[in-house]
LOTORVO-156062 format. One record per residue (C-alpha): residue number from 1; residue in one letter; x, y, z. Coordinates in steps of 0.5 Angstrom, whole numbers, plus 2048, in hexadecimal, padded with zeros to 3 digits. Example, Ala and Ser with C-alpha at 12.3 -4.5 7.8 and 13.67 -1.06 7.14 Angstrom:
REM residues 2
sero,zavex,X,Y,Z
1,A,819,7F7,810
2,S,81B,7FE,80E
***
This chain:
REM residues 596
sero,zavex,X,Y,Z
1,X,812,7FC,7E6
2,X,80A,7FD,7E4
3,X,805,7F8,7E6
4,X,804,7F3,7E2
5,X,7FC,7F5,7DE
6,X,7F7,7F2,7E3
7,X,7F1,7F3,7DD
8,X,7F0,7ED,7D9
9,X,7ED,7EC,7D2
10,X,7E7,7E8,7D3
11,X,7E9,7E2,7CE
12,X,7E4,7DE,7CB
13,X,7E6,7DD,7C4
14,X,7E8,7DF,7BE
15,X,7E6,7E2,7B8
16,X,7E9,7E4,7B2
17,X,7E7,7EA,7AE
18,X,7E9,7F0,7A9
19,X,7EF,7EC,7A6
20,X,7F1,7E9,7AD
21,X,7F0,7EE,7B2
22,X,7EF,7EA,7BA
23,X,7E8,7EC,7BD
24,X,7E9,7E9,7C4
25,X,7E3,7EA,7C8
26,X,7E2,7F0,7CD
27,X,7E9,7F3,7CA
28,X,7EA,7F3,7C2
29,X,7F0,7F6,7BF
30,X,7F3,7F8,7B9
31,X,7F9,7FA,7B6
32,X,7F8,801,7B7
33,X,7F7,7FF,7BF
34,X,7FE,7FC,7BF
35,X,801,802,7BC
36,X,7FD,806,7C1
37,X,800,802,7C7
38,X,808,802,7C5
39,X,80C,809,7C3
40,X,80E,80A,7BC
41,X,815,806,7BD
42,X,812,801,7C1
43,X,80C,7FE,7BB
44,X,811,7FE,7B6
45,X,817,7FA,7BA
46,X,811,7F5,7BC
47,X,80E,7F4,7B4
48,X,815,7F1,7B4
49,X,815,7EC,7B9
50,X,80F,7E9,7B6
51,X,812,7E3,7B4
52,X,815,7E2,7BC
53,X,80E,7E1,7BF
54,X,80D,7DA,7C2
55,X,809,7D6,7C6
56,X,803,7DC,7C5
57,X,7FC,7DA,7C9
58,X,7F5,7DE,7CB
59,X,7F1,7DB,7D0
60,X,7F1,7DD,7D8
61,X,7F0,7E4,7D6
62,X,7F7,7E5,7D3
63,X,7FB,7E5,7CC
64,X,801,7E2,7CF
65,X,808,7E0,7CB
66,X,80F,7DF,7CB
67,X,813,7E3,7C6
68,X,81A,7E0,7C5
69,X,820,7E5,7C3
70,X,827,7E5,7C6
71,X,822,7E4,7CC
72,X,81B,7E1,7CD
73,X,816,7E5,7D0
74,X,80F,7E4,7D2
75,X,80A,7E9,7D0
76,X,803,7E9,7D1
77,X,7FD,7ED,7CE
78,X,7F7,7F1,7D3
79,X,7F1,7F5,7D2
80,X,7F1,7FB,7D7
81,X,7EB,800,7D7
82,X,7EA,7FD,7CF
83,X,7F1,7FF,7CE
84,X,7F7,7FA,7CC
85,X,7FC,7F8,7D1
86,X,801,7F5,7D1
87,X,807,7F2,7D6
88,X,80E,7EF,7D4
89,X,814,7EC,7D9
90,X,819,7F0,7D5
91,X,81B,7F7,7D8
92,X,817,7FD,7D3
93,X,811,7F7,7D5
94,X,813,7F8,7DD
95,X,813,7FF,7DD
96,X,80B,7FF,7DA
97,X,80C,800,7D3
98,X,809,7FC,7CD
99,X,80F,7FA,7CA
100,X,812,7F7,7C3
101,X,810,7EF,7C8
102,X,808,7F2,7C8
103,X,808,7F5,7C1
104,X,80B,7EE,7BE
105,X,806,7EB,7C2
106,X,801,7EF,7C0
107,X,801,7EE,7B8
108,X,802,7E7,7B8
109,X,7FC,7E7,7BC
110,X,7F9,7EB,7B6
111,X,7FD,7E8,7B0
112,X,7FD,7E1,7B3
113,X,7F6,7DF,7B6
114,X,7F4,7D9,7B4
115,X,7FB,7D6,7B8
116,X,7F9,7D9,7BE
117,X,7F7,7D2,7C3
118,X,7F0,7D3,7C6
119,X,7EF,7D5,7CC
120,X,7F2,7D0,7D3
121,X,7EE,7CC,7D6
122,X,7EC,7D0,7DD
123,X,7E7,7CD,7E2
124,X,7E5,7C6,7E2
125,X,7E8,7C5,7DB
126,X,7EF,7C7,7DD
127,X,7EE,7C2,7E3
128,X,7EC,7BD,7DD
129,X,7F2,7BF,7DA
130,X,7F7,7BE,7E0
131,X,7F4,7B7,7E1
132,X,7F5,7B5,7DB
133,X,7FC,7B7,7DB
134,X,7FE,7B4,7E1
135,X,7FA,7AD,7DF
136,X,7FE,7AE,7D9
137,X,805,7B0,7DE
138,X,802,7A8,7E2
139,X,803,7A4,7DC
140,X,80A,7A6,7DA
141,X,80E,7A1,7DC
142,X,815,7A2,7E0
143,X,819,7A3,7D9
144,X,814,7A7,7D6
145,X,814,7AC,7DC
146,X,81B,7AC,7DC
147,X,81C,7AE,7D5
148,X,817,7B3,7D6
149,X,81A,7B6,7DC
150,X,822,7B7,7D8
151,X,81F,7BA,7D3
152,X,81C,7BF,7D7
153,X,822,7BF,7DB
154,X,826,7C1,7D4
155,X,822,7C6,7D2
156,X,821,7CA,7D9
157,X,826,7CC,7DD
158,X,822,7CE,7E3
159,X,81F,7C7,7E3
160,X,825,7C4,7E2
161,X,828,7C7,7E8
162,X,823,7C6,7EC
163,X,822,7BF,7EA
164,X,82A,7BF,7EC
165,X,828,7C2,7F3
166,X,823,7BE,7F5
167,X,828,7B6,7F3
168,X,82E,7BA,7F7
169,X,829,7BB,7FD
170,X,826,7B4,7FD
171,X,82E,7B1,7FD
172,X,830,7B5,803
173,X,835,7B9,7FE
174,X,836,7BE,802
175,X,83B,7C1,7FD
176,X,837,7C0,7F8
177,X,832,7C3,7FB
178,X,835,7C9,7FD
179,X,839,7CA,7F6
180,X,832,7CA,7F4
181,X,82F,7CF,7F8
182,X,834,7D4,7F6
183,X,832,7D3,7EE
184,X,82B,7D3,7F0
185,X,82B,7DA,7F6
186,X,831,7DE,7F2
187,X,82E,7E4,7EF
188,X,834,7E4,7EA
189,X,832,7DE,7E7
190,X,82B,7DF,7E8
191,X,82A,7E6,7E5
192,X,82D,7E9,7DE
193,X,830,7F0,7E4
194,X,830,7EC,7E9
195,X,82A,7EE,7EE
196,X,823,7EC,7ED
197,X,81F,7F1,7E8
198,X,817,7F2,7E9
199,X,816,7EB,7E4
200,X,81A,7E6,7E7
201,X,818,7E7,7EE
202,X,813,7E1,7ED
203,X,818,7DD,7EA
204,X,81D,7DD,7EF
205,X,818,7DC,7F5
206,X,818,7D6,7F2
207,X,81F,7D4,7F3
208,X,81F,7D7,7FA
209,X,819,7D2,7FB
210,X,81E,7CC,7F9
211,X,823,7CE,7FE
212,X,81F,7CE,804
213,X,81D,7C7,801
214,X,823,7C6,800
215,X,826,7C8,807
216,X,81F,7C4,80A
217,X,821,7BE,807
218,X,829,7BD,808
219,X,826,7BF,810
220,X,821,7B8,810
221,X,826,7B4,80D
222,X,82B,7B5,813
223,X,82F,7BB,80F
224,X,82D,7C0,814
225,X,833,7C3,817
226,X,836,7C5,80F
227,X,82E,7C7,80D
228,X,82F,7CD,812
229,X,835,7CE,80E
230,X,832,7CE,807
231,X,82B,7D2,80B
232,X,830,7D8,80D
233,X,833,7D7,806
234,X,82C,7D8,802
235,X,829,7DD,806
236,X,82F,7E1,805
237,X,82F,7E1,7FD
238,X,828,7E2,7FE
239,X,829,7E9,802
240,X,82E,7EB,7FC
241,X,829,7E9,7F6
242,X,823,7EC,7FA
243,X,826,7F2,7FB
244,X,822,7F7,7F8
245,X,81D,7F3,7F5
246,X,815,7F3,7F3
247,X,811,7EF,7F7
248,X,80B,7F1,7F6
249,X,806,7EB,7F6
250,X,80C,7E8,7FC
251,X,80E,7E2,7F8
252,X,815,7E4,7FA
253,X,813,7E6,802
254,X,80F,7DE,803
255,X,815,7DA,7FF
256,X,81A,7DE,805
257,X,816,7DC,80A
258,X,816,7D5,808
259,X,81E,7D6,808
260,X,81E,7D9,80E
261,X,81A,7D3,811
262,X,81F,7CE,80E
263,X,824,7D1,811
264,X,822,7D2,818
265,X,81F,7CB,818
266,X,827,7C8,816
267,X,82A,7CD,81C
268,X,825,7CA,821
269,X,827,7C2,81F
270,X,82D,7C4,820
271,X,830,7CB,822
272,X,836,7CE,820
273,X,83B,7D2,824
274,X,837,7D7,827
275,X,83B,7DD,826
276,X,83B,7DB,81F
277,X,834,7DC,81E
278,X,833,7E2,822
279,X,838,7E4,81D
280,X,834,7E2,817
281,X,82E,7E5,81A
282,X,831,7EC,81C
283,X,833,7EC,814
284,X,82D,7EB,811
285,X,828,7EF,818
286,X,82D,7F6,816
287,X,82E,7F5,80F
288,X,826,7F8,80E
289,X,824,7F4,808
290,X,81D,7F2,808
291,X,81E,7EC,806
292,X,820,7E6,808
293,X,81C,7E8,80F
294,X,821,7E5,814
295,X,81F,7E6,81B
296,X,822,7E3,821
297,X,81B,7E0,824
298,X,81C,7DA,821
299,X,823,7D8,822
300,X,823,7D9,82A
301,X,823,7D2,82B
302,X,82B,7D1,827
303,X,82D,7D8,82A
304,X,82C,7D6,831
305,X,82F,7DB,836
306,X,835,7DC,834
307,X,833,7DD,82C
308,X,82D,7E2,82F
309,X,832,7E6,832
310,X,837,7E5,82D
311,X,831,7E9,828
312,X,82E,7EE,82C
313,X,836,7F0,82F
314,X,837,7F1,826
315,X,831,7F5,825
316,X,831,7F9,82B
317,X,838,7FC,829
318,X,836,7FD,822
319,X,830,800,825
320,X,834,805,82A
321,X,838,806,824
322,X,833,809,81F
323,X,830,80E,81E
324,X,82A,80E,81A
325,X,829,807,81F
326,X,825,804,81A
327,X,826,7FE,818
328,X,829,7FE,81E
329,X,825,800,823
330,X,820,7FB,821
331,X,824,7F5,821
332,X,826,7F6,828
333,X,81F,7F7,82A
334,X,81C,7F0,826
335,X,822,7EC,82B
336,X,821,7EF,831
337,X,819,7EE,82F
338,X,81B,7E7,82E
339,X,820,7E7,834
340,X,81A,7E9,839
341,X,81E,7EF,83B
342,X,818,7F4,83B
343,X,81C,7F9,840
344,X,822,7F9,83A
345,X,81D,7FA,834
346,X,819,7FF,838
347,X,820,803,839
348,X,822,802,831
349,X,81B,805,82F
350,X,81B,80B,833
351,X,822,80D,832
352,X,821,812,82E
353,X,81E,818,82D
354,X,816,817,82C
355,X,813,81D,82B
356,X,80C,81A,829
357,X,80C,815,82F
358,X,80C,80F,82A
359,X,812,80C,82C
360,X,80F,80B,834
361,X,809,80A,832
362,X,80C,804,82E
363,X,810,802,834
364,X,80A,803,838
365,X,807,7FD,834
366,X,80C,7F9,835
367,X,80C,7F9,83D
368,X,804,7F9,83C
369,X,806,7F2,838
370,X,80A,7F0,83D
371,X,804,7F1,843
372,X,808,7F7,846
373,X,802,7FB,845
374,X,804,801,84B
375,X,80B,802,848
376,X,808,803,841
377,X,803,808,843
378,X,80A,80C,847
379,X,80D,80C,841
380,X,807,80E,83C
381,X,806,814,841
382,X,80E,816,841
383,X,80E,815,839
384,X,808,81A,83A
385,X,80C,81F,83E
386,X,812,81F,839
387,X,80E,81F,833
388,X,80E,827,82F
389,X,809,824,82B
390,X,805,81E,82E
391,X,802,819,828
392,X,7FB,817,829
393,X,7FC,810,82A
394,X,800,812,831
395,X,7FA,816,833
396,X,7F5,811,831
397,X,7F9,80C,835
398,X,7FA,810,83A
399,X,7F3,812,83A
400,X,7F0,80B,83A
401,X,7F5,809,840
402,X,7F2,80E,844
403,X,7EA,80D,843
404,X,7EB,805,843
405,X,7EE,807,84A
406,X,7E9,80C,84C
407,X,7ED,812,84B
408,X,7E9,816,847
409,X,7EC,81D,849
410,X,7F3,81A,848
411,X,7EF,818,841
412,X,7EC,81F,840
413,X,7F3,823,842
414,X,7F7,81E,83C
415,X,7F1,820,837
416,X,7F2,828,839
417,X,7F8,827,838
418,X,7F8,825,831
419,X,7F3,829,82F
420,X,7F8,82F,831
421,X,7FF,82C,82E
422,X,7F9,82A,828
423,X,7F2,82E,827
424,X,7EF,82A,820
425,X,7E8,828,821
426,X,7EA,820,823
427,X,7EE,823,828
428,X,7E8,827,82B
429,X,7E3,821,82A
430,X,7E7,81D,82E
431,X,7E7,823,833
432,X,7E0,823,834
433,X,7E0,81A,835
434,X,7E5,81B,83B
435,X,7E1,821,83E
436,X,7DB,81E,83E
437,X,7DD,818,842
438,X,7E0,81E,847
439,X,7DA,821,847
440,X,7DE,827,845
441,X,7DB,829,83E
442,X,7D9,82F,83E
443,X,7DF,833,842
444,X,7E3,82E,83D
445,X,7DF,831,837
446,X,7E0,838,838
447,X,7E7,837,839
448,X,7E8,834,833
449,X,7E3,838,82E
450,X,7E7,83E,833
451,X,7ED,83B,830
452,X,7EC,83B,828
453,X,7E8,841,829
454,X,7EE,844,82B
455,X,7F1,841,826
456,X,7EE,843,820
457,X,7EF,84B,823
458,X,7F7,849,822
459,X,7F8,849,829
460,X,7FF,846,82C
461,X,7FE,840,82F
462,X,802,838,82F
463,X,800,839,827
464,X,803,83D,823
465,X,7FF,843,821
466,X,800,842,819
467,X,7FD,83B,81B
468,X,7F8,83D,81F
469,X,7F4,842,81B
470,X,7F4,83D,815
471,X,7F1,837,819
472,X,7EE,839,820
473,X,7E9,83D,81C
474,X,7E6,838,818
475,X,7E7,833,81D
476,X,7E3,837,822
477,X,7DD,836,81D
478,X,7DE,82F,81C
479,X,7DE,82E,825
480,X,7D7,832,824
481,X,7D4,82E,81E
482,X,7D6,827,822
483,X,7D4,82A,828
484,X,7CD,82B,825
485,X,7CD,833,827
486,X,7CB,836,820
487,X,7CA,83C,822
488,X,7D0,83D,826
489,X,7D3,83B,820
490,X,7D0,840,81C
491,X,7D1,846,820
492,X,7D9,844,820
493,X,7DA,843,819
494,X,7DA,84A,816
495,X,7E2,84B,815
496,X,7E4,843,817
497,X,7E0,83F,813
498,X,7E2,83D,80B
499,X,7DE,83C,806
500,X,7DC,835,806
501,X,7DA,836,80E
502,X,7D6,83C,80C
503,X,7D2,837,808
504,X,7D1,832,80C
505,X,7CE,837,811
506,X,7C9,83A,80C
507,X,7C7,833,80A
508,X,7C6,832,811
509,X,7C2,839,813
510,X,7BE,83A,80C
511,X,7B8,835,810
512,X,7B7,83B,815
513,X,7BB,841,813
514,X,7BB,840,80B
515,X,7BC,848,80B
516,X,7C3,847,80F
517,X,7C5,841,80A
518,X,7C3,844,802
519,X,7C8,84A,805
520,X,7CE,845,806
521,X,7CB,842,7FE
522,X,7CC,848,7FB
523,X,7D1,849,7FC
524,X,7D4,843,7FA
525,X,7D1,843,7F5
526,X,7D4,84A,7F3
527,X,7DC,847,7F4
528,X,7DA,841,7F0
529,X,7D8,846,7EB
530,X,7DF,847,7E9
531,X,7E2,83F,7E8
532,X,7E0,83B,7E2
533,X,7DF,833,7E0
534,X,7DA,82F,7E3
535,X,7DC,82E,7EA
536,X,7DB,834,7EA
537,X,7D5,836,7E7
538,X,7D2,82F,7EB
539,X,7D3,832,7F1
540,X,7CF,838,7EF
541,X,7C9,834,7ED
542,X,7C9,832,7F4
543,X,7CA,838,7F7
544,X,7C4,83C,7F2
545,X,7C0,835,7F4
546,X,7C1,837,7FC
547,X,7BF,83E,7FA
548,X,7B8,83D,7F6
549,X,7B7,839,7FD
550,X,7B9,83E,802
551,X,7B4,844,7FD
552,X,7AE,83E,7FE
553,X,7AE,83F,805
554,X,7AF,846,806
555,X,7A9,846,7FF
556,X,7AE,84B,7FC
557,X,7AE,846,7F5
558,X,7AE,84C,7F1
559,X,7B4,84F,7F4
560,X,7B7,849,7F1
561,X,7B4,84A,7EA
562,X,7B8,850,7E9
563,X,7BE,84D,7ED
564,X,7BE,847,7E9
565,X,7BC,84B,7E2
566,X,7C3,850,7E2
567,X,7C8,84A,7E4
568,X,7C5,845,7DE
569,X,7C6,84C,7DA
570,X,7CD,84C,7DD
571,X,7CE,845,7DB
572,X,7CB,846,7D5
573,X,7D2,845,7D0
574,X,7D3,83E,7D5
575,X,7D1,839,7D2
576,X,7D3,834,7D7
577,X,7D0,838,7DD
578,X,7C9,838,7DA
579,X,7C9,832,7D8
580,X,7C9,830,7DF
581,X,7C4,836,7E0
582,X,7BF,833,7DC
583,X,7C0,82B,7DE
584,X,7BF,82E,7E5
585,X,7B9,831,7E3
586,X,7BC,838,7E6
587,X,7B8,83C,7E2
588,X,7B4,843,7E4
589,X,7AC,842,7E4
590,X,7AB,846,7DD
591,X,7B0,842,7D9
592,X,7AC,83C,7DA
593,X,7A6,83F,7D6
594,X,7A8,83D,7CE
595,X,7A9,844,7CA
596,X,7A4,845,7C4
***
């Protein structure tokens, strides 16, 4: 589903011209804007459904509209970037298209304003107005109000139902109640296909907020046992309607949560047979849907041991049954996290092949968490020793262990070792922090700048040569930049260093040596030559620029004349190229004087 348009038509008013074309403030719009919003099929279908536009407004930003058909369908009107948007709850609508709903829309706004209403009142004005309606709503009497709410009950079936809900919840009829709740939570009577399209998430949000409501209100009166029923119940006609849902502003997510809650506070005030919770929960843990989120932590209480043992006797044979082990694996670990059994959790982690370390690191954490600091730091170093390729996490870990403990060497040889398995510049910034510490950076610098010098000659080592010869080089320069040594780094970059490297280091010598960087920005001058478009004869500018510096202070200015004037005759056919010459004042010194 594409998002609902976030721009908004700033609308202040109306006014009428051109025979009935609508300027709204900010975002006028034609015919021929609508036209150009819609494909051909689209505009033509939608000057038909004219006559089905209702309930049209302007106020808030928006245009907004109900278009009846054999379905009612709720379009509202937006200005993105001076362009026409338009957003609609039927299905080309939800896909993003501006369709026939918007073109109707759009012309009845154009053939029809002056019966457009004037904006809502927003601020303090639409607080005025709420206030009056509700001093309008206290001076109704009872029959009144009575008859205002059977007629709306008549007209609306979400209103009615509620409204039904609510009187069975306030008479303690548990079986109306339940009877109620599974019209309400059903997807196949809540949906046209039977699930949740992009639209509707909002709207049945509030259904699954009326079950919580409900499901709390039978537990107050004394109805908890049958409430726990009606909760389990909900919370699975909610998962099949959620399955595979948007939730994008988590209206859906926030209205579960509240079920859940109702549910769990019904199972506290009167448990139900712990095996069959365990198997409720079990159900739900394993089935992987994201929604309702079902977790054990708050049914400990109505489990108690037996249940406990019950649910994690479930999911560890699911989990040794699984292969991927997900969503097994992670329901396990979130009820032994819940049963306290740190040992097990730990087991559950590291069960599998970690290559990386992720998963000791994780299962360190847990053992952190439960103050077995020693047992943690064993297992991070063994995760260390298994890895083939350790994450930086793991190493960090490691390495803030160490250093907190005082052992910088055992700090540094983690850091060495990271940097043989991986040798980017992070890794060698790293490095040099450990070694200092150590004491040991010189001899730690050399092995490392031995190691990507190695490197870019395509010699063996823990990192394929191929590998190598593409990072080790650049990467030995950008070691020496960051280690301040300029002229090293020069020394080292003939054969090694890539483009953008050579500039920095021109850019970075030309104050002291303009003579080796003017060498480096011809160069590039000379490879640019044959690209076009405007980056790059951008970048070429900058280049002539740092030239003309470079010949200033060797005093050779008249050198660059001559260079300058047969690159301006080469470049004579582009246009774009001496435009960009002239307005960077990349001129020789003879051209400056007019011509008679």
């Amino acid at each position: 589903m594409a998002p609902r348009p976030r721009a908004r038509l700033a609308v202040a008013g109306r006014q009428v011209f051109n025979g009935g074309v609508v300027a709204i403030a900010g975002v006028p719009f034609t015919e021929a804007d609508v036209r150009a919003a819609a494909d051909g099929r689209s505009f033509e279908r939608g000057r038909a459904s004219v006559g089905a536009v209702t309930a049209l407004e302007a106020g808030n930003g928006v245009i907004s509209a109900i278009v009846r058909g054999t379905e009612e369908y709720r379009v509202e009107l937006t200005g993105a970037g001076g362009r026409l948007g338009g957003w609609c709850d039927c299905p080309r609508g939800r896909e993003g298209s501006f369709c026939k709903h918007c073109v109707a829309v759009g012309l009845a706004v154009l053939r029809n304003a002056p019966f457009v209403p004037a904006p809502r009142a927003a601020g303090r004005d639409r607080d005025v107005a709420v206030g009056g309606l509700h001093s309008w709503l206290a001076s109704l009497s009872r029959e009144e109000l009575l008859g205002l709410a059977r007629e709306h009950a008549a007209e609306d079936d979400d209103w009615r139902s509620l409204l039904g809900l609510r009187a069975a919840v306030a008479s303690g009829d548990a079986d109306g109640v339940a009877a109620r709740i599974g019209a309400l939570l059903s997807p196949g009577g809540f949906a046209r296909h039977g699930y949740l399209e992009p639209g509707e998430a909002w709207r049945y949000a509030r259904r699954v907020r009326e079950a919580a409501r409900a499901v709390a209100g039978l537990t107050g009166r004394g109805h908890a046992a049958r409430a726990a029923e009606l909760g389990e119940r909900a919370l699975e006609l909610a998962a099949a309607a959620c399955h595979g849902a948007g939730d994008q502003a988590g209206a859906l997510g926030a209205a579960c949560d509240e079920l859940v809650g109702a549910h769990q506070r019904a199972c506290a005030a009167a448990p139900p047979d712990p095996a069959a919770l365990a198997g409720f929960l079990a159900r739900r843990m394993l089935s992987g849907d994201s929604l309702p989120r079902v977790t054990p932590e708050g049914y400990l209480a109505a489990l108690g041991r037996p249940g406990l043992a019950r649910l994690r006797q479930t999911l560890a044979g699911a989990w040794q049954a699984s292969r991927a082990r997900w969503p097994a694996g992670e329901a396990l670990e979130r009820v032994l996290r819940a049963a306290g059994d740190v040992d097990a959790l730990v087991g559950v982690i590291t069960s599998g092949a970690d290559e990386r370390g992720q998963a000791h690191l994780r299962a360190a954490a847990e053992l952190d968490q439960a103050a077995r600091p020693a047992e943690a730091l064993a297992l991070a170093e063994r995760g260390l020793q298994e890895a083939s390729d350790p994450c930086d996490e793991l190493i960090d870990y490691l390495s803030r262990r160490y250093e907190a403990a005082g052992r910088d060497c055992d700090a540094l040889a983690v850091r060495r070792a990271a940097f043989l398995a991986r040798r980017d510049l992070p890794a060698y910034q790293r490095l040099r922090r450990a070694a200092r510490r150590a004491g040991d950076w010189p001899a730690a610098r050399e092995w490392a700048l031995g190691l990507l010098r190695e490197g870019a000659g395509g010699a063996p080592g823990r990192v394929p040569a191929a590998a190598a010869r593409r990072t080790a080089g650049p990467v030995l320069i950008e070691a020496l930049l960051d280690d301040g040594d300029l002229e090293r780094a020069w020394e080292s970059a003939g054969g090694v260093a890539t483009q953008e490297q050579w500039l920095r280091l021109a850019d970075l010598v030309a104050p002291e040596h303009p003579e080796r960087a003017l060498g480096v920005y011809l160069r590039q001058i000379a490879s640019l030559r044959r690209e076009t478009g405007e980056r790059a004869y951008l970048r070429l500018a900058r280049l002539l620029e740092s030239a003309r510096q470079c010949h200033q202070r060797l005093g050779s200015e008249a050198e660059f004349d001559a260079y300058l004037r047969a690159l301006r005759s080469w470049a004579r056919r582009r246009r774009a190229l001496m435009a960009i010459l002239d307005a960077r004042g990349l001129r020789p010194a003879a051209a400056t004087t007019p011509s008679a």
